[in-house]
C-alpha positions, 0 to 999 in steps of 0.5 A: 492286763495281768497275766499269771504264768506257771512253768515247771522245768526248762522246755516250758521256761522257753515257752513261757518266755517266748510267749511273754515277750509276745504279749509285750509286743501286742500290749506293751503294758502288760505286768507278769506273775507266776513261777518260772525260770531264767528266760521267764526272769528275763522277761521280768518275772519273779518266781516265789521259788526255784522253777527247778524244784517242780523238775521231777519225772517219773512215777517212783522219782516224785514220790519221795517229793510228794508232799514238797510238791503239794505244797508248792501247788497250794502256794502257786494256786494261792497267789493266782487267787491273790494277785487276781490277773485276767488269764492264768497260762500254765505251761507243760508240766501238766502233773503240777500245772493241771493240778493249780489249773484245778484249785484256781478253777474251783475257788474262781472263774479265772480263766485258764490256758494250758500251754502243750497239749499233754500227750494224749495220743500217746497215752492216758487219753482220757487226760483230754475230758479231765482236763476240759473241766478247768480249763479253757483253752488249749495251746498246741505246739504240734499241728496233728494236736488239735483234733484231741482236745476239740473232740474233747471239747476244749478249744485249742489253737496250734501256735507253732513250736519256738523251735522254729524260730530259734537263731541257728549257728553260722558256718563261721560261728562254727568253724570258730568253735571247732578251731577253739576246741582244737576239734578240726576236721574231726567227727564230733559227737554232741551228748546231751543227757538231759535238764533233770538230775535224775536222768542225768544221773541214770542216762550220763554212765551209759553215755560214756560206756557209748563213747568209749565203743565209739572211740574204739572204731573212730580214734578221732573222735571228739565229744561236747556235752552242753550241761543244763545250768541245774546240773552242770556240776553233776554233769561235769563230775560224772564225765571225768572219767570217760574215755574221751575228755568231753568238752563240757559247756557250762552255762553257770560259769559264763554270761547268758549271752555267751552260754547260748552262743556256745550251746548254738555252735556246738549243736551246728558244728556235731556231726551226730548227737546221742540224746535224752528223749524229748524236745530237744530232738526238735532242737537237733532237727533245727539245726540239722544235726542227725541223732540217736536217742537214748532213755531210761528210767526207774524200773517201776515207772518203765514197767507203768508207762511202757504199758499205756504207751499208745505210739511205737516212737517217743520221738518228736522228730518221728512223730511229725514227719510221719517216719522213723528215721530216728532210732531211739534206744528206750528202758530195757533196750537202752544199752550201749553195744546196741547204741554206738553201731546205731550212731556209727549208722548216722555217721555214715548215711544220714540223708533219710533223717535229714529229710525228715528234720527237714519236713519236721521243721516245716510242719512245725511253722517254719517261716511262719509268724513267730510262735510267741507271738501266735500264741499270745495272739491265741491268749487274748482271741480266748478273752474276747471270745 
């Protein structure tokens, strides 16, 4: 069996490896094609170019990139064409991934999946009748997704969020990251601003004007920033002169095996986390760490999606558990004299929050099947049916 995947950015790398190691569990001598990143590597893909190229977000961000972009979608959808595999999965990043979802469809009858369902009851809701038109088969990362896409005609499967079933630091993995910081007993703050250069770039300076007004009620205070192997040299450059040395983990400048033990540790061993909107709060949630989230974007690209928004939250968290636990601090009211009392909040009563993580996690499939392999047994039900 021959599978082409496409994945444009981290969260959908995880996925899609996830997703591949399934498939090898179900047949083992299934052979892989397509774009991705390092966890799609590790599972023998080759990508024709850097995954991170496709990391682009926000209406006037992609612009300048526009044409880069066109042409890496014709090259994408052209060795789909080519290699000629049983079933074409795309994975999240749904601007570029729906968009070789089309190609392929109008040049063939191949078979085409759509892992995460886009949004659509948060906005555009229309992308749902669109997308029916090439493609097959929907893959739902959230259990309230389904009925979206059915009502639009497309047949698609919750699988469960790989969040779920991620290993979680032990209570020795974290005491020996907190004696190896030097950190002790002290409040740690973990800062996460993002996978993108864009945002890390837009989100990293009002995270540290948050940390110094932090530092100022909790002296004490100690802050780690896991930086995303793209950008951890930029994430590095535009620390240095906070108020607080960070400790900045970087996953460029130790083994992959060790890299991911750190990120674990230091996400278990946080008291809080100030975090960029997006999946990662289900990691957070994972890991029971309480959070606050904070984002921004290019003014054009607020004033245009702040207006189609069809939900009062952006957070995961919020969203599945049914509540607003999580205080997000989003384009104009992302500000840092709002957001450090919004953390000093959390430090001091999170039992509400972790409630809701809690729930979050059952809902997502905690304690059921592995979603990779939930989502490969969706892939090949699709093919039979």
């Amino acid at each position: 069996m021959k599978v082409f995947l496409v994945a444009g950015e981290l969260s959908g790398d995880r996925l899609g490896g996830a997703l591949m190691d399934g498939l090898r569990q179900l047949i083992p001598n299934v052979e892989f094609a397509g774009v991705g990143g390092p966890m799609m590597a590790e599972q023998g893909l080759e990508s024709p170019f850097p995954m991170d190229e496709l990391s682009v977000m926000g209406i006037a961000e992609v612009l300048p990139k526009y044409r880069h972009l066109v042409k890496r979608m014709h090259q994408t959808a052209d060795a789909a064409l080519e290699w000629q595999p049983d079933v074409m999965v795309t994975i999240d990043s749904p601007d570029f991934c729906l968009r070789v979802a089309r190609e392929v469809k109008t040049k063939s009858d191949l078979r085409c999946v759509h892992y995460v369902a886009p949004s659509v009851w948060a906005w555009r809701p229309k992308r749902a009748q669109k997308m029916a038109k090439h493609v097959d088969q929907v893959l739902a990362l959230l259990p309230f997704e389904p009925s979206y896409m059915e009502a639009a005609g497309l047949r698609c499967d919750f699988v469960g969020h790989p969040v779920v079933t991620e290993p979680v630091a032990t209570d020795e993995e974290v005491s020996a990251f907190r004696a190896r910081h030097n950190i002790g007993a002290a409040p740690l703050l973990l800062v996460l601003p993002g996978s993108r250069r864009g945002e890390v770039g837009r989100l990293t300076p009002t995270f540290g004007e948050v940390v110094a007004r932090l530092v100022q009620q909790k002296p004490d205070l100690k802050v780690v920033v896991p930086a995303a192997a793209p950008v951890a040299s930029l994430v590095k450059e535009l620390v240095a002169d906070w108020k607080v040395t960070p400790i900045v983990l970087d996953p460029n400048v130790v083994a992959s095996d060790e890299a991911q033990a750190q990120k674990r540790a230091a996400f278990k061993a946080a008291n809080v986390a100030l975090a960029a909107s997006g999946t990662v709060s289900l990691e957070l949630a994972a890991n029971d760490t309480p959070m606050v989230i904070g984002y921004d974007m290019n003014w054009l690209s607020w004033q245009i999606i702040s207006r189609l928004l069809l939900v009062d939250t952006g957070t995961l968290v919020n969203l599945v558990a049914e509540s607003r636990t999580v205080q997000e601090f989003m384009g104009p009211a992302f500000k840092a004299e709002d957001i450090a009392p919004a953390i000093l909040r959390v430090l001091e009563d999170s039992a509400a929050q972790k409630e809701a993580m809690s729930l979050t996690m059952e809902r997502l499939g905690r304690g059921q099947a592995f979603p990779g392999v939930r989502a490969a047994q969706a892939v090949l039900d699709g093919l039979k049916a």
